[in-house]
C-alpha positions in Angstrom: -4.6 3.3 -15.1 -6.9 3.6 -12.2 -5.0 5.8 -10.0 -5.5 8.7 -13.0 -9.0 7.3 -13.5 -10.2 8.7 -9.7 -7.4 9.6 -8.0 -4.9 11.8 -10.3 -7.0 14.5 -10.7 -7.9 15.7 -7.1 -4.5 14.0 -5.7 -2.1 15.0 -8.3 0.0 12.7 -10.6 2.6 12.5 -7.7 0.0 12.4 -4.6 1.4 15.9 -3.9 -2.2 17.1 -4.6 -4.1 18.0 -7.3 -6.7 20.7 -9.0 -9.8 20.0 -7.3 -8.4 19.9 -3.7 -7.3 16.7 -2.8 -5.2 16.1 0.6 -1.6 15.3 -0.9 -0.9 12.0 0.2 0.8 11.3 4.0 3.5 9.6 5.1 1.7 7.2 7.8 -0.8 5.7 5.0 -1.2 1.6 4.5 -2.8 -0.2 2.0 -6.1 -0.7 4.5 -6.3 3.3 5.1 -6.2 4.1 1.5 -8.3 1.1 0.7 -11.2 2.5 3.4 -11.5 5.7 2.1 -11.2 5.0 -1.4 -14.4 2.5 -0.7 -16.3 4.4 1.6 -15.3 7.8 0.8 -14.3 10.9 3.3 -14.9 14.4 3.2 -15.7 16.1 -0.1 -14.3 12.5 -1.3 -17.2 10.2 -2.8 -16.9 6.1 -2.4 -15.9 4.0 -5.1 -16.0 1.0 -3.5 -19.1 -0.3 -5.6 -17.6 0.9 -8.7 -14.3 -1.0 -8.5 -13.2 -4.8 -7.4 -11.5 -5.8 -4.1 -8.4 -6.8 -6.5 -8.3 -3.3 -7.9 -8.5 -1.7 -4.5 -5.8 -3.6 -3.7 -3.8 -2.7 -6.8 -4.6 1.4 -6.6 -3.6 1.0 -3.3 -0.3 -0.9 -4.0 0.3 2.3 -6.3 -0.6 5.0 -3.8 2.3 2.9 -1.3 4.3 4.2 -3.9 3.8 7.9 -4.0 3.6 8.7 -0.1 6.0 10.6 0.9 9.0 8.7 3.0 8.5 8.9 6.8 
């Protein structure tokens, strides 16, 4: 799965966050936020937008919807 490919190990499996210091996840995220930074990066965050398609950005991002905690 590509959320624990890049994203479960800084993030945490729930987006609470994770062992290498990943911001858990907010409540005021869309799919467009989490699909910029996971592209471009942020912060101690590298981009992996050249490593992944627009389709799977779309999909990790579907996922990540998931896990953000309710406003």
């Amino acid at each position: 799965m590509l959320y624990t490919e890049i994203c479960g190990t800084c993030h945490g499996e729930t987006g609470k966050g994770g062992l290498h210091g990943g911001a858990p996840f907010s409540a005021n995220l869309t799919a467009q936020s989490i699909i910029d930074v996971v592209a471009k990066g942020r912060n101690q965050m590298p981009p992996f937008g050249s490593l992944y398609s627009p389709q799977q950005l779309q999909d990790l991002a579907a996922y990540v919807l998931q896990l953000k905690p309710k406003e």
